[in-house]
N, C-alpha and C positions, 0 to 999 in steps of 0.2 A: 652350530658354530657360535660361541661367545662373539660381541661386540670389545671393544678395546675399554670400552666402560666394566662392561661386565668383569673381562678380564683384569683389569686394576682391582675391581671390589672384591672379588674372588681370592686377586692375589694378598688385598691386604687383609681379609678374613683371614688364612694360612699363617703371614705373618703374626697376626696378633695372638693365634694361638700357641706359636712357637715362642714367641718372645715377651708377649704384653704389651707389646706396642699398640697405640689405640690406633682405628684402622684410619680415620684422619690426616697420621701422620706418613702413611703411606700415599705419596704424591710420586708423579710420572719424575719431576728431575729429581727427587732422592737418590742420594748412593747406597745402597746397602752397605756398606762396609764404614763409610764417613756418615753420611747422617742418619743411618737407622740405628749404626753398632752391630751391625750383625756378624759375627763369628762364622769361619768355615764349616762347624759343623752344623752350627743352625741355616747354615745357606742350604746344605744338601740336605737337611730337613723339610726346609720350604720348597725347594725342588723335587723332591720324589712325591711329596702332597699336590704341588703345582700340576705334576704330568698324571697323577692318580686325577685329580677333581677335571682337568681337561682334555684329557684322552690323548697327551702327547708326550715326545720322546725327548727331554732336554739333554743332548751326548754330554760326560762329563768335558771334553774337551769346549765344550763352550758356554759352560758354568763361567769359565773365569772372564767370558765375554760377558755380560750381564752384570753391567758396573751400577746402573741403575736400575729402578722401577720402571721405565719407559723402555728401557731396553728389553728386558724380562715381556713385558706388553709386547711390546714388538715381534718378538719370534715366539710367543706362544701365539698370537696372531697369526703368522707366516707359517707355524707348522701346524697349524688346526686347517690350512688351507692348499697346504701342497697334500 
C-alpha cells in the first residue's frame, strides 16, 4: 500500500507523462480541470494509468468526483485499503 506521499508522486509521474506538466506543479489543492488544464479525455488517461500503477478500481461514476489532486489522493488511498 502507497503512502499519500507516494501516491501524489505517482500520480504526478502519470500526469506529466500525459500532459507535460512538470511533476511540481502537481500539488494536493490543484484542480485538474482549473489549474492543471486538463481535458476529459486526458482525465481518463490519467485514470486507467492511476488504477494500472496502483492496483485499484476508480468507477467512471466518480471520476467526476475528483475535482482535485488531494481528492484523487484520497480515494486511491481509501480504495488501496478497503
Amino acid at each position: 500500500m502507497a503512502s499519500n506521499e507516494e501516491i501524489l508522486a505517482g500520480l504526478a509521474e502519470i500526469v506529466n507523462e500525459e500532459t507535460g506538466l512538470e511533476t511540481s506543479d502537481v500539488q494536493l489543492e490543484k484542480s485538474f480541470t482549473e489549474d492543471l488544464d486538463i481535458d476529459s479525455i486526458s482525465m481518463m488517461t490519467i485514470v486507467v494509468n492511476a488504477e494500472d500503477k496502483f492496483g485499484v478500481k476508480i468507477p467512471d461514476e466518480e471520476v467526476k468526483n475528483l475535482k482535485t489532486v488531494g481528492d484523487a489522493v484520497d480515494f486511491i488511498s481509501k480504495a488501496q485499503d478497503a
